[in-house]
KEDREN-812408 format. One record per residue (C-alpha): residue number from 1; residue in three letters; chain; x, y, z negated. Coordinates in steps of 0.25 Angstrom, whole numbers, plus 2048, in hexadecimal, padded with zeros to 3 digits. Each point is the difference from the previous one (the first is absolute). Layout:
BEGIN
<seq: NUM | type: ALA | mol: A | X: X | Y: Y | Z: Z>
...
***
This chain:
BEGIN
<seq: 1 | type: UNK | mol: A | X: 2CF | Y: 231 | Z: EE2>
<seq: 2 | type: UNK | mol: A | X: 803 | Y: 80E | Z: 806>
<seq: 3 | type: UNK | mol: A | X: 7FC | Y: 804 | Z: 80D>
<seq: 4 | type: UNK | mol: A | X: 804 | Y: 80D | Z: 807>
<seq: 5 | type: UNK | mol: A | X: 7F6 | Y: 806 | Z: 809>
<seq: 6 | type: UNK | mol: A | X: 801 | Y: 809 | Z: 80D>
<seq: 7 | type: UNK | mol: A | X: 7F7 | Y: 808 | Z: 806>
<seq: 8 | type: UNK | mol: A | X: 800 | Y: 801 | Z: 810>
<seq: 9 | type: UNK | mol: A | X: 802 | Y: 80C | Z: 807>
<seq: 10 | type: UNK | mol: A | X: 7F9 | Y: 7FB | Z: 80C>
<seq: 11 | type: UNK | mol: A | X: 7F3 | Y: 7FB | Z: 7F9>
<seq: 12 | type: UNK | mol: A | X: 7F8 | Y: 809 | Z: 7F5>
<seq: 13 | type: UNK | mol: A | X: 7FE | Y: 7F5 | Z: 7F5>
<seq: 14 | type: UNK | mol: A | X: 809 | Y: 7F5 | Z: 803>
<seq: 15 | type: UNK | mol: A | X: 80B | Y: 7FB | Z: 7F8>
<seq: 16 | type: UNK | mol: A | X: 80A | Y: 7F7 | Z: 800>
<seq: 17 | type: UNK | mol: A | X: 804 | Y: 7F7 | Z: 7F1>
<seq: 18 | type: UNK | mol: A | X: 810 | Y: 7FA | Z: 7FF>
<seq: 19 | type: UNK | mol: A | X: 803 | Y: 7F7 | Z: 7F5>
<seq: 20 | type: UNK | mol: A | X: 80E | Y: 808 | Z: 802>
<seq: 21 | type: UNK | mol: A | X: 800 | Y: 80F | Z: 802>
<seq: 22 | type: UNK | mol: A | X: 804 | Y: 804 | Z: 80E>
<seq: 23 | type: UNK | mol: A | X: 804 | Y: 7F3 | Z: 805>
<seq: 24 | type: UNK | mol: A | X: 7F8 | Y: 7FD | Z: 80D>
<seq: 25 | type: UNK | mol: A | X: 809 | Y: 7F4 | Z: 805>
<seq: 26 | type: UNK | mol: A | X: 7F4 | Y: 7F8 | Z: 7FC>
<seq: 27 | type: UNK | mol: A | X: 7F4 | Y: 809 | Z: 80A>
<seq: 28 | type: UNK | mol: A | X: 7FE | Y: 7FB | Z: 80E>
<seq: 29 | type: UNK | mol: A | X: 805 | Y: 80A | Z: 80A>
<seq: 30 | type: UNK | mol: A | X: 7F4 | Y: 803 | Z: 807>
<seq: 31 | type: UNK | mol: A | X: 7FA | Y: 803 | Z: 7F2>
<seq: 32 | type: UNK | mol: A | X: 809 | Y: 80A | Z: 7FC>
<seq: 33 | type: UNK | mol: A | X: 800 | Y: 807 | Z: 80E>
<seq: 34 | type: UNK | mol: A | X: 7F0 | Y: 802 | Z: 7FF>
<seq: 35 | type: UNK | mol: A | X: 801 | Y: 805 | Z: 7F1>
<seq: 36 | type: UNK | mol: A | X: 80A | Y: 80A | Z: 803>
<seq: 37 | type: UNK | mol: A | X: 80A | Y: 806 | Z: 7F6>
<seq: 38 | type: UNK | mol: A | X: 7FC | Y: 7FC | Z: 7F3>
<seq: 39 | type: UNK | mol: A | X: 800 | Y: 808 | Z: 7F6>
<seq: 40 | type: UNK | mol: A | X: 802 | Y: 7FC | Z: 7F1>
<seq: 41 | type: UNK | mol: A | X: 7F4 | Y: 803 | Z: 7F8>
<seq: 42 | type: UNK | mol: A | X: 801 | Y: 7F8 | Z: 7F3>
<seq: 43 | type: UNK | mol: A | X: 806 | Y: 7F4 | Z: 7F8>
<seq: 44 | type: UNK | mol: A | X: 7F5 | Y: 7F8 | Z: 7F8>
<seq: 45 | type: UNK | mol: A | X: 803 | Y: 7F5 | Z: 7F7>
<seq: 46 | type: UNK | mol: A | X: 7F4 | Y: 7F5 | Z: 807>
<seq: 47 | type: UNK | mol: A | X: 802 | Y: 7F9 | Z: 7F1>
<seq: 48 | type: UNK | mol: A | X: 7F9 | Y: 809 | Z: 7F9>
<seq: 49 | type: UNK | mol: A | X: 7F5 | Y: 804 | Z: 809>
<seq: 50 | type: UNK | mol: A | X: 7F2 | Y: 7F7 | Z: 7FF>
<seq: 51 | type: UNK | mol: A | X: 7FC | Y: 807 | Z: 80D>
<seq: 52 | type: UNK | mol: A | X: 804 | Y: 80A | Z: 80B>
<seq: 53 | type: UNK | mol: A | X: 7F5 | Y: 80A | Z: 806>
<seq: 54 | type: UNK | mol: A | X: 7FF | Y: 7FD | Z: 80F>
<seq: 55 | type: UNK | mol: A | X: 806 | Y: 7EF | Z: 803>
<seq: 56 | type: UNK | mol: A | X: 800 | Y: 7F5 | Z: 7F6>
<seq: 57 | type: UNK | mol: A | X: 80C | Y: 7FE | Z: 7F7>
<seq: 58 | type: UNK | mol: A | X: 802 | Y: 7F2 | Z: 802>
<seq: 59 | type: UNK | mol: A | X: 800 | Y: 800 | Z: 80F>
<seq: 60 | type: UNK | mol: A | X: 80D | Y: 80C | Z: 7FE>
<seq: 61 | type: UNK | mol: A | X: 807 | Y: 7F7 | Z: 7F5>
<seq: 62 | type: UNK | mol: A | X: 7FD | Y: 7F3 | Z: 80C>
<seq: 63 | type: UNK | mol: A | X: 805 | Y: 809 | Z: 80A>
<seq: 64 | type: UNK | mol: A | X: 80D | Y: 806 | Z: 7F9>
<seq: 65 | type: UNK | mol: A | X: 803 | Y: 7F1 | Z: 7FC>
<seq: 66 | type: UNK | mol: A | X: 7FF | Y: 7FA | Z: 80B>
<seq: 67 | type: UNK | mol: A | X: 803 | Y: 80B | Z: 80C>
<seq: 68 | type: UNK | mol: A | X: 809 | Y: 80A | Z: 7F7>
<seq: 69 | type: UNK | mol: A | X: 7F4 | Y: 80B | Z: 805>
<seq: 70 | type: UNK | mol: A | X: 7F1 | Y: 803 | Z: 800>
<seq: 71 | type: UNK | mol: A | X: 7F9 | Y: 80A | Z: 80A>
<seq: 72 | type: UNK | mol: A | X: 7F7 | Y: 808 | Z: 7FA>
<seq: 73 | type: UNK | mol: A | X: 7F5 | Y: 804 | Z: 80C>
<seq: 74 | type: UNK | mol: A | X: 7F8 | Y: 80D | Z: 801>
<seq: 75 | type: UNK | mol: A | X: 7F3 | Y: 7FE | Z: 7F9>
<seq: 76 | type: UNK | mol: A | X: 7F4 | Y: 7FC | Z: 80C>
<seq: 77 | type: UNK | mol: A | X: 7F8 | Y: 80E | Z: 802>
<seq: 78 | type: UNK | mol: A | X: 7F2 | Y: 7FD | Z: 804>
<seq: 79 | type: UNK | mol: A | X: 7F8 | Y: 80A | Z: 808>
<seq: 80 | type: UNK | mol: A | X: 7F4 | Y: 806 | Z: 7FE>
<seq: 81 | type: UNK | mol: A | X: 7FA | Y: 7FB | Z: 80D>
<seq: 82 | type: UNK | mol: A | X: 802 | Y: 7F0 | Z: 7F8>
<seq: 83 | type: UNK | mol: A | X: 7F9 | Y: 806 | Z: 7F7>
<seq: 84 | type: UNK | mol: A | X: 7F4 | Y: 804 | Z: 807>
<seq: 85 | type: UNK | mol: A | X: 7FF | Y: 7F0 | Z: 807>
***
């Protein structure tokens, strides 16, 4: 399964994965408008990856066969202050 990734211009860190390159039909609206211009970042083949570094590979393979689309969000940045608690 190849899956083609975007990188949004809005957000530092989040991506966009297509089962087919820059077809967005499938992308709510409302999603697109807050992600911004995407901007094509990479094609990888899901088939032979055991793993990806930031989101679990079978919720995108889920996603992408089902929806036609995973969102990828900014990792969670936790304060110093949260720390300290």
């Amino acid at each position: 399964m190849l899956a083609s990734v975007y990188r949004s211009n809005k957000k530092d860190e989040m991506y966009l994965y297509l089962v087919k390159k820059d077809d967005f039909s499938c992308v709510p609206e409302p999603l697109l408008k807050a992600f911004g211009q995407p901007q094509f970042a990479m094609q990888l083949n899901l088939a032979k990856r055991d793993k990806l570094s930031r989101v679990n590979i079978n919720d995108v393979k889920q996603h992408l066969e089902q929806e036609g689309y995973f969102l990828q969000m900014p990792p969670v940045i936790h304060s110093n202050q949260a720390k300290l608690k």
